[in-house]
Structure formats: structure tokens, C-alpha cells
C-alpha positions as CSV (number, residue, x, y, z in Angstrom):
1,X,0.0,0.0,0.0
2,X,1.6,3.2,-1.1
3,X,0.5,6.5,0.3
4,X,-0.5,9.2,-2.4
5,X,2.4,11.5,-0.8
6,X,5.4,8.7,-1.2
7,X,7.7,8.8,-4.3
8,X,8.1,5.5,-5.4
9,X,10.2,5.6,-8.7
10,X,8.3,3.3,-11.9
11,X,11.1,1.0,-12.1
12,X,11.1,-0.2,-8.8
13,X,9.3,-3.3,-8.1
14,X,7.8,-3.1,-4.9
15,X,5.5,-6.4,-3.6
16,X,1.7,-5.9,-3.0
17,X,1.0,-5.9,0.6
18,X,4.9,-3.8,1.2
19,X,3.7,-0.9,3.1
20,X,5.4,2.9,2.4
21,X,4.5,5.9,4.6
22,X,4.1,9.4,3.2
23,X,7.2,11.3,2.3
24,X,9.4,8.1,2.1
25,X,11.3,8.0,-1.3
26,X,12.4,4.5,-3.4
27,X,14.4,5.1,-6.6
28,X,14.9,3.4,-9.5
29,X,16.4,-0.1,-9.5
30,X,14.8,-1.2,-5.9
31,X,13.3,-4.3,-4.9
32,X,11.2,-4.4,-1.9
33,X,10.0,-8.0,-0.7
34,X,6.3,-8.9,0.7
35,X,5.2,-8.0,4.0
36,X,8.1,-4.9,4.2
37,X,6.9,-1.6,6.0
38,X,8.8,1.7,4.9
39,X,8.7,4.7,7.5
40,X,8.2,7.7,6.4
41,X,10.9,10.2,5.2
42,X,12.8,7.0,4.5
43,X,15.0,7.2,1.3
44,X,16.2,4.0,-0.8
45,X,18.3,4.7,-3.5
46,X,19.3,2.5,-6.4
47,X,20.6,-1.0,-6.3
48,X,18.7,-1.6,-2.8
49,X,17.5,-5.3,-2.4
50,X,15.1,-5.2,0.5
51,X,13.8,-8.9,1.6
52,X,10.5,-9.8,3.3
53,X,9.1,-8.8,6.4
54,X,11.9,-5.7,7.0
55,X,10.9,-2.8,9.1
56,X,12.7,0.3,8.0
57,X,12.3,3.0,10.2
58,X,12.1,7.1,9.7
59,X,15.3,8.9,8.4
60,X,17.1,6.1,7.4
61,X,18.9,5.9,3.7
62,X,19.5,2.6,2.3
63,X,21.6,2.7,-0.6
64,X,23.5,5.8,-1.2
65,X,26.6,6.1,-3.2
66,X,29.5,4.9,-1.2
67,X,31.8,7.1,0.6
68,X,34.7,6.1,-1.3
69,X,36.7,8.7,-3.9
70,X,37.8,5.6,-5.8
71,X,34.4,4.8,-6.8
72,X,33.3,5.2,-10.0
73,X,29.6,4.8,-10.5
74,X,29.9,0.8,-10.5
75,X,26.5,-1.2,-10.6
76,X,26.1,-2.3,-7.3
77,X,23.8,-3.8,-5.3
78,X,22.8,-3.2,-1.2
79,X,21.1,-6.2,0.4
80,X,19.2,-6.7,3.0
81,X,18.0,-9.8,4.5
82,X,14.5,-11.3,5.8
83,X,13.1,-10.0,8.8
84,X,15.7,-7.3,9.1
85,X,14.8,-4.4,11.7
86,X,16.9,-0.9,10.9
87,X,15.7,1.6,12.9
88,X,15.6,5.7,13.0
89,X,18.5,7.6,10.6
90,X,20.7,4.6,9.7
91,X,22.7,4.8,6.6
92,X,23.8,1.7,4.6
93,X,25.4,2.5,1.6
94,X,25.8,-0.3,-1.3
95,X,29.3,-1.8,-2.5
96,X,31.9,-0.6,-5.2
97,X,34.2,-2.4,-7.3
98,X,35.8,-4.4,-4.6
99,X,32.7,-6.6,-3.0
100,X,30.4,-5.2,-5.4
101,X,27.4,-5.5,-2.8
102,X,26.9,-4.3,0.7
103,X,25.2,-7.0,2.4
104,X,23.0,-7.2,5.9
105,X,21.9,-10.7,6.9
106,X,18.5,-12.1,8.1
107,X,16.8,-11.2,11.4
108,X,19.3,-8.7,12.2
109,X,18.4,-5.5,14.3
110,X,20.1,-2.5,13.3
111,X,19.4,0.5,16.4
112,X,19.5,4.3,15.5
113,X,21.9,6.0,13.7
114,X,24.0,3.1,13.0
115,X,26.3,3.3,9.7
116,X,27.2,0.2,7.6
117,X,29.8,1.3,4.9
118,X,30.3,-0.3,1.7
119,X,31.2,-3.7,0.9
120,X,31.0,-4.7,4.4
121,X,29.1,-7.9,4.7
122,X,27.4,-8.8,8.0
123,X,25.9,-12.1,9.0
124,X,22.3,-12.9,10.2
125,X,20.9,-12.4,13.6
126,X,23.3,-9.8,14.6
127,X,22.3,-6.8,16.7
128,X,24.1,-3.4,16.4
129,X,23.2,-1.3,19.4
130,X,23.0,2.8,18.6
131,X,25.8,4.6,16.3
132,X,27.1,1.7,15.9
133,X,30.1,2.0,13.0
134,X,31.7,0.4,10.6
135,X,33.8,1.3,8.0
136,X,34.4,0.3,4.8
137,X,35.3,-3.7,4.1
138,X,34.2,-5.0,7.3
139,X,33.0,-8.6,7.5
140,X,30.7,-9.1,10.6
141,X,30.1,-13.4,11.6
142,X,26.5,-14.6,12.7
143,X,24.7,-13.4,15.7
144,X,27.1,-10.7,16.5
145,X,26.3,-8.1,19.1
146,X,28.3,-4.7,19.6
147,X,26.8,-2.3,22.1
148,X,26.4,1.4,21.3
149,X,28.9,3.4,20.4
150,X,31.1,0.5,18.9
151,X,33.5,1.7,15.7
152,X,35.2,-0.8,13.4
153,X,38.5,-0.1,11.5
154,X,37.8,-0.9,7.8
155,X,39.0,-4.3,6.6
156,X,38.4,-5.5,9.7
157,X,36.6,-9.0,10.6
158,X,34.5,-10.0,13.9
159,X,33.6,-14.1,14.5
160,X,30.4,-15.4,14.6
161,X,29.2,-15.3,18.1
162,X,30.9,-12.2,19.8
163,X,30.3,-9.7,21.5
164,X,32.0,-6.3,21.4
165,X,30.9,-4.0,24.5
166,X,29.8,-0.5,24.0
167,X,32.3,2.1,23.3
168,X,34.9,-0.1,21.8
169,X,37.4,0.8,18.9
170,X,38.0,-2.5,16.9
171,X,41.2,-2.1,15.4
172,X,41.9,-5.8,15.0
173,X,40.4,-8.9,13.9
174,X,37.7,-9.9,17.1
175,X,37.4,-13.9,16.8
176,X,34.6,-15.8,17.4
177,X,32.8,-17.3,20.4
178,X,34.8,-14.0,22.7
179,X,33.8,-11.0,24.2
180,X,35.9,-7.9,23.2
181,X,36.3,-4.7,25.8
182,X,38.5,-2.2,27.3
183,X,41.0,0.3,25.7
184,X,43.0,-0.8,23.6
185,X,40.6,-3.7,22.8
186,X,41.5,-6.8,24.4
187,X,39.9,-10.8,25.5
188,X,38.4,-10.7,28.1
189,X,36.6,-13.9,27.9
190,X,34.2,-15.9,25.9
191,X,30.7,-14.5,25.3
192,X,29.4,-17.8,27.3
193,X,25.8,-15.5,28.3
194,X,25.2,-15.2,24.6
195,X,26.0,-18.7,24.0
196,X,23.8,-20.1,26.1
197,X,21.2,-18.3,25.1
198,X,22.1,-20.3,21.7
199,X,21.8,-23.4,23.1
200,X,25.7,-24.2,23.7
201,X,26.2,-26.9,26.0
202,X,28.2,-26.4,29.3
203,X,30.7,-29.4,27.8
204,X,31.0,-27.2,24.3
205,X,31.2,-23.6,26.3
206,X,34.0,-25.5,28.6
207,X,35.7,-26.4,25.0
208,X,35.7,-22.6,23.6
209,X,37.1,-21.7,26.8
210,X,39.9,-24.2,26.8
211,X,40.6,-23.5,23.0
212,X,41.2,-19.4,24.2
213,X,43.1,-20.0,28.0
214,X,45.6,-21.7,25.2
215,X,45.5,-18.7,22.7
216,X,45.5,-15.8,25.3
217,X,46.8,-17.4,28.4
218,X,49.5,-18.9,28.0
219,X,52.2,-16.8,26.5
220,X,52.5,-18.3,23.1
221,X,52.4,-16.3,20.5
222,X,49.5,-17.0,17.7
223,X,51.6,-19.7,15.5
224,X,52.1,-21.8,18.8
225,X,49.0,-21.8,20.2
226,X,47.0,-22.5,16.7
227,X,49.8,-25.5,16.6
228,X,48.8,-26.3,20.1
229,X,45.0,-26.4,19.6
230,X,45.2,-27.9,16.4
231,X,47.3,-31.1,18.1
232,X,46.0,-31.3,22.0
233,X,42.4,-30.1,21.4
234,X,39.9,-32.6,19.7
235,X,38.5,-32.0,16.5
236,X,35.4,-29.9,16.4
237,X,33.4,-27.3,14.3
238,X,33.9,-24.5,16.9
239,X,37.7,-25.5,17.4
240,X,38.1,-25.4,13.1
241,X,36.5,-22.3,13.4
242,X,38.8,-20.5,15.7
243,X,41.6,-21.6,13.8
244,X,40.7,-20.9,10.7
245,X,39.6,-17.1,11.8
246,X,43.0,-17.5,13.3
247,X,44.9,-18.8,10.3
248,X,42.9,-15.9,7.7
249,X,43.3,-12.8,9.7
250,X,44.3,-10.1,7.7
251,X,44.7,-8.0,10.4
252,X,45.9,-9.3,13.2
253,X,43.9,-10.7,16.1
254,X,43.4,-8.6,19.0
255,X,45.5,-8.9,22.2
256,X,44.4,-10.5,25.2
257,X,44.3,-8.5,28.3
258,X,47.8,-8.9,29.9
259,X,49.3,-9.6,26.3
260,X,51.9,-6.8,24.7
């Protein structure tokens, strides 16, 4: 249902029961999935692929050019995901050359004035608390959680699972399963609330936490310790995991607490 005082564009396609508030704006190029409601005064620019059942609330722009002087009026594409929630003034601008796509998961909550630059690619089910940042090139794992305030270096990748506490500067590489505080950002232990909310078992928490008192606790540097998991730890899916983020940083992992 359109209202007479939205601009929606011809040449988007726009499902029947999508719902757009007056004074919201869709461009050309747009696709907007069943069951979507668009706020008003919200603006979605070219290349925006908006699944079902989104919520996208006042002030936010979905879609803008990147923020990048190399780019160079590429076709790209922004996506987001199924049952996505992006609240009041967020802007998510879509890919360039590099990625070619900026790209939101499923059921993710994104909270007010939140910017996701382009190319980065973030997972489903994560939840960005308010002004939330990240730059350009930033890969974000499943069911991540960063509290307000929480900036990300571009190029920079955050594991599936973790949690990055409110007011953090991510400079490095955050791995999964952890949570991520203090100044500079540091361990400080694995995000074991948020993974038993998830359904972890205390046996496969007790792992994770085995896996890291190796990584961060034990004064070896990353080479050792991944050699040390890899041989003393049994085989899993979560210990794989954390050596693989290990293994691909480009980065660097961040410190642990007591680590120089």
C-alpha cells in the first residue's frame, strides 16, 4: 500500500502488501519484498535489495553512493535480509568495485543511527546497538552483538558469536565465540551469556574456553598456540572455526588483556 504522498520511482518493483509511509522515497532499481513496511521520510536509492518482512524506520537511507573517492559509478547492489529491523536515521550505503554488494543478513536489528559502509558484509541475527560503526570492508560473523557506540577499522573482521561491548574501537580482527572490551581492545573472555542463550552446551562452552586460556593465556604467540590447539584439542566445528579465523586474519587478532 503506497500512500499518495510517497515517491516510489516506476522502475522499482515493490510487492503488493509492502507498506510505504508518506514522504518516504524509493528510486529506481529497488526491490522491496512482501510484507516490508517503509517509514516515512525514509529514502532508498538505487541497487537496494530489501527482503521480506523488513521494518525500516524514519530517516534512514538505504543505498547511497559509497563514501569512497575511488568509486566510479559501479552497478552495485545493497542487500538486506529477511526480517531485518533498521531503525531511526541509519545509513547503509551499497558496494563498489571491490565486494560489489553491501550486504545485511537475516533477522538482524540494526538501532538508531548506525552506519554500515560499503562492501562490508554482515551475517544474520546480529544486533548493532545505537551509532554503531563500521567502515568500509568490514566482514561481521552470525549473531554478533556490539553495544552502542562500537567503531570498526575498515578491513576488519568480527567471528560469529561475539560480542564487542559498548564504546569499543575495533582495530583488530575480534574472533569468534569471545567478548571484546577495554581500551585498547582486548579478551576478556568468551561470550558464554550469549552462547547459552544459543543453546551451547556447558561441555561445548567449557571447550571454547579451553581453545582461548591456550590462545591468550599462556604466552605463546599466535603460531604456537593455533599448533597447540590444532594437536592437543579434539577436533570440532567451533575448534576449526577459531583456527581458521585465526589462520585468515588479515589483520591481526586482538590482544588478550595482559598480552603486549
Amino acid at each position: 500500500m503506497n500512500q499518495p504522498l510517497a515517491y516510489v520511482h516506476p522502475g522499482a518493483k515493490i510487492a503488493k502488501n509492502v507498506v510505504i509511509e508518506p514522504f518516504a522515497t524509493i528510486h529506481n532499481d529497488v526491490v522491496i519484498g512482501e510484507g516490508s513496511w517503509i517509514g516515512s521520510h525514509v529514502t532508498i536509492m538505487e541497487g537496494a535489495r530489501i527482503g521480506k518482512n523488513v521494518n525500516i524506520f524514519p530517516g534512514a537511507v538505504i543505498s547511497a553512493i559509497p563514501q569512497d573517492k575511488k568509486f566510479n559509478d559501479e552497478e552495485t547492489v545493497t542487500i538486506i535480509g529477511d526480517g531485518t529491523t533498521i531503525r531511526e536515521c541509519v545509513t547503509i550505503n551499497r558496494g563498489t568495485s571491490d565486494r560489489m554488494k553491501t550486504q545485511v543478513g537475516d533477522n538482524c536489528w540494526i538501532m538508531a543511527y548506525s552506519h554500515i559502509a560499503h562492501d562490508c558484509i554482515v551475517g544474520n541475527n546480529c544486533i548493532f546497538s545505537n551509532n554503531t560503526t563500521l567502515a568500509g570492508h568490514v566482514t561481521v560473523g552470525d549473531f554478533v552483538v556490539c553495544a552502542g557506540m562500537v567503531a570498526i577499522h575498515q578491513f576488519c573482521s568480527v567471528g560469529n558469536h561475539a560480542f564487542v561491548t559498548g564504546g569499543s574501537l575495533v582495530r583488530k580482527d575480534v574472533p569468534p565465540f569471545v567478548k571484546a572490551a577495554r581500551e585498547p581492545l582486548a579478551y576478556v573472555g568468551i561470550n558464554s551469556i550469549g552462547l547459552r542463550r544459543r543453546g551451547f552446551t556447558k561441555e561445548k562452552i567449557s571447550e571454547v574456553q579451553n581453545i582461548y586460556r591456550i590462545l591468550y593465556q599462556k604466552n605463546y604467540n599466535n603460531t604456537q598456540a593455533a599448533e597447540i590447539i590444532e594437536a592437543e584439542m579434539e577436533a570440532s566445528s567451533e575448534r576449526d572455526e577459531i583456527l581458521q579465523f585465526i589462520r585468515n586474519s588479515q589483520r591481526g587478532i586482538m590482544k588478550g588483556y595482559f598480552q603486549k
